[in-house]
N, C-alpha and C positions, 0 to 999 in steps of 0.2 A: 308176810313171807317175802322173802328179798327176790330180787328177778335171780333169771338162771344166770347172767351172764357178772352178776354180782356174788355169788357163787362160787362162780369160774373163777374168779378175780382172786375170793379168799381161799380157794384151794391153789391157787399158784401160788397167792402170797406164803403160803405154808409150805409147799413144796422149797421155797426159796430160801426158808428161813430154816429146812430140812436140810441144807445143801443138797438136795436132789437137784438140783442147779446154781451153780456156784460163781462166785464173782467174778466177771469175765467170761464164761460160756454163755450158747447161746442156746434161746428158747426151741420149743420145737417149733415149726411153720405152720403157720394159722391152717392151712388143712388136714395139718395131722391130730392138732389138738384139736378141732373140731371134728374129726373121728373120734380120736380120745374122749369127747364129754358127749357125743353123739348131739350135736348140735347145729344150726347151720354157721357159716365162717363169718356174718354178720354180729354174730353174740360173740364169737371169740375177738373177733375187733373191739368188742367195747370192754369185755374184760382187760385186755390187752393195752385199750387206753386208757384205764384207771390204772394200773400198774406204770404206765409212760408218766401219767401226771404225777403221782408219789413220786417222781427218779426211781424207781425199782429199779425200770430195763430201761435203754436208749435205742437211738436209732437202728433200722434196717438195716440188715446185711441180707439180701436178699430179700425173702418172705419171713428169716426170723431175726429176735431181736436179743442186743446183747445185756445180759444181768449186772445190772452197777452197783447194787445194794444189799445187805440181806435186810427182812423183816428186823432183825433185832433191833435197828434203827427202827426207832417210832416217832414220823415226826409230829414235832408241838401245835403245828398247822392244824395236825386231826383232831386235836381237843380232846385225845382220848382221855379218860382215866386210868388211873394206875393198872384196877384191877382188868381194864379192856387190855391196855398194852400187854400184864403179863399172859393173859387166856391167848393174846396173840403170839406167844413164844411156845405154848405151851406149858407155862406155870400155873399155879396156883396161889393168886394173890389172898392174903389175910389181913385182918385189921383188928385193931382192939381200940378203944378210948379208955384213955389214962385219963384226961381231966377233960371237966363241960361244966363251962360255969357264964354267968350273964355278967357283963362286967359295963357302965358306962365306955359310951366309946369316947378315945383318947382323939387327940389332934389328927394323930395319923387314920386312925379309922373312919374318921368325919369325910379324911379328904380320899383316901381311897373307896371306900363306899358311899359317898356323896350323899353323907346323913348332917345332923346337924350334932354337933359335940353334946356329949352325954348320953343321947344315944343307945336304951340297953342293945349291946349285940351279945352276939353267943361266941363264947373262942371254947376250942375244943384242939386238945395234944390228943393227937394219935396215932399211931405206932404201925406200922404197913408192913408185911411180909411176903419175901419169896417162897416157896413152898414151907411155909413156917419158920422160915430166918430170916430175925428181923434187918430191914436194908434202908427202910425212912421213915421218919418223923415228919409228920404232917401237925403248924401250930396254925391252924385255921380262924378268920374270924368273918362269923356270916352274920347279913346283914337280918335286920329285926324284922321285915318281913315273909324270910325265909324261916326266921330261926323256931317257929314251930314245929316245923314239917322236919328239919333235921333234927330235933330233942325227941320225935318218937321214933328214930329209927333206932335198931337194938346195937347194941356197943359194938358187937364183933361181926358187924355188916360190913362184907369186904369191898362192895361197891356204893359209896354213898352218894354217886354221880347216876347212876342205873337209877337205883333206890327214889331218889330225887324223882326223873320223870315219870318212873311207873305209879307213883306215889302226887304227883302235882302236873305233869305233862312237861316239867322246867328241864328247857334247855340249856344245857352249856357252849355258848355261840363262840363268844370273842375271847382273846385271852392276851397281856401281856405278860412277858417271864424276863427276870432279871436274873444275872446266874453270876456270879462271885464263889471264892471258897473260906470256911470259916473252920475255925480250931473246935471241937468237943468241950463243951463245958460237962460240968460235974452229972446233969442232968440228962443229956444226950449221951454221954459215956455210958451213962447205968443200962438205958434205955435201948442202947443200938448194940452194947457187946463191944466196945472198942477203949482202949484206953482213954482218956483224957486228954486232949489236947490233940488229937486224932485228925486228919486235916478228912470234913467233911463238905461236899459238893451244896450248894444252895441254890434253892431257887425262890425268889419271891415273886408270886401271879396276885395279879388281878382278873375276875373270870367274871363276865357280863352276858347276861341276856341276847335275844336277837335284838332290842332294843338299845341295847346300852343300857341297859341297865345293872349295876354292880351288886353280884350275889356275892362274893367273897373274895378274901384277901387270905394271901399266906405265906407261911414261911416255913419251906419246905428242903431239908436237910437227908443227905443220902450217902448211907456209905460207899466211902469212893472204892472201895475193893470190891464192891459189889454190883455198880452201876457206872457207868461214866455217860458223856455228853460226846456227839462228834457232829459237825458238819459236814454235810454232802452239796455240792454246790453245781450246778449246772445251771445252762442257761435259760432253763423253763422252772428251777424247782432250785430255793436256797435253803432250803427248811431246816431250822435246827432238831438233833433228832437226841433221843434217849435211846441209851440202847446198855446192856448187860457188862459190864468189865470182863474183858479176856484174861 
């Protein structure tokens, strides 16, 4: 069970991403919201500073503090998965697997998951949805130790990050993200709803262990009318964020 003041944190975060507080207003004062949650003003400080560390809100104007961000921004810092980020808008993330197959690993596999060539890994296309429209393609390829554990999850498991640790205790720690944009081929077109040649958002991760160690590689493709990418930059917090297309 999460503490109270982790709690507190995710019902602000909610309210904010409610505009119930909006970019540039400011919060209430740590004694009113700790009326508000009937708690004492030591647990709203700490809620308070896990929203400071995100960039949600900034500094003091007084006792309250001003709104910088909304939730829709999710940043990559948090490691979420897809289906965390949209439960945290309030959507309904979905998933289907279109293709799961064991393949030698190629050059490139060897060196992003730090196996040895040949390699069987598991790559797996699958299809991610907003409240059932589809918005990314996820071509995943996980590494031969993991790839058990991901071949019995059920195709239209919308969390296969969740699924993972309730299933093995596996964390997803570290991650890098490469972000470029690429044109719709014949295959992505069918799959996402969009013409051909469709300028679609890319992101290619590598996502490791607390050890460093390499669970998977991907190549992850989003429609740009449907998601975009933005930077929020301050002096405590640069984090690239994902967030819904306006």
């Amino acid at each position: 069970m999460p503490a109270r003041h982790e709690e507190i944190a995710d019902e602000l975060r909610r309210a904010i991403d409610r505009e119930e507080y909006t970019v540039g207003s400011l919060l209430p004062a740590e004694t009113d919201l700790a009326a508000q949650y009937g708690v004492a003003r030591g647990t709203v400080r700490q809620a308070v500073a896990a929203l400071t560390a995100e960039g949600l809100i900034g500094s003091r104007q007084g006792a309250r503090r001003v709104v910088l961000a909304s939730r829709r921004s999710q940043s990559f810092a948090e490691l979420r998965s897809f289906a965390q980020w949209a439960r945290a808008m309030g959507r309904e993330a979905t998933g289907h697997v279109v293709e799961q197959e064991h393949r030698p690993a190629t050059a490139e596999d060897a060196v992003r998951l730090q196996l040895p060539e040949k390699t069987p890994v598991l790559h797996v296309l699958r299809v991610r949805g907003l409240d059932g429209e589809p918005v990314l393609l996820e071509r995943t390829v996980y590494a031969d130790w993991i790839s058990p554990a991901v071949e019995a999850i059920e195709p239209d498991c919308p969390s296969v990050t969740q699924r993972l640790y309730e299933d093995t205790g596996l964390v997803f720690a570290y991650g890098e993200h490469v972000i470029d944009a690429v044109a719709a081929g014949a295959q992505d077109a069918d799959l996402l709803g969009v013409r051909r040649t469709s300028p679609l958002l890319r992101v290619r991760r590598v996502t490791t262990t607390r050890e460093g160690r390499p669970v998977e590689w991907s190549d992850d493709r989003y429609r740009s009318d449907a998601v975009s990418f933005s930077v929020h930059n301050s002096i405590g917090n640069n984090a690239l964020a994902r967030k819904t297309a306006e």
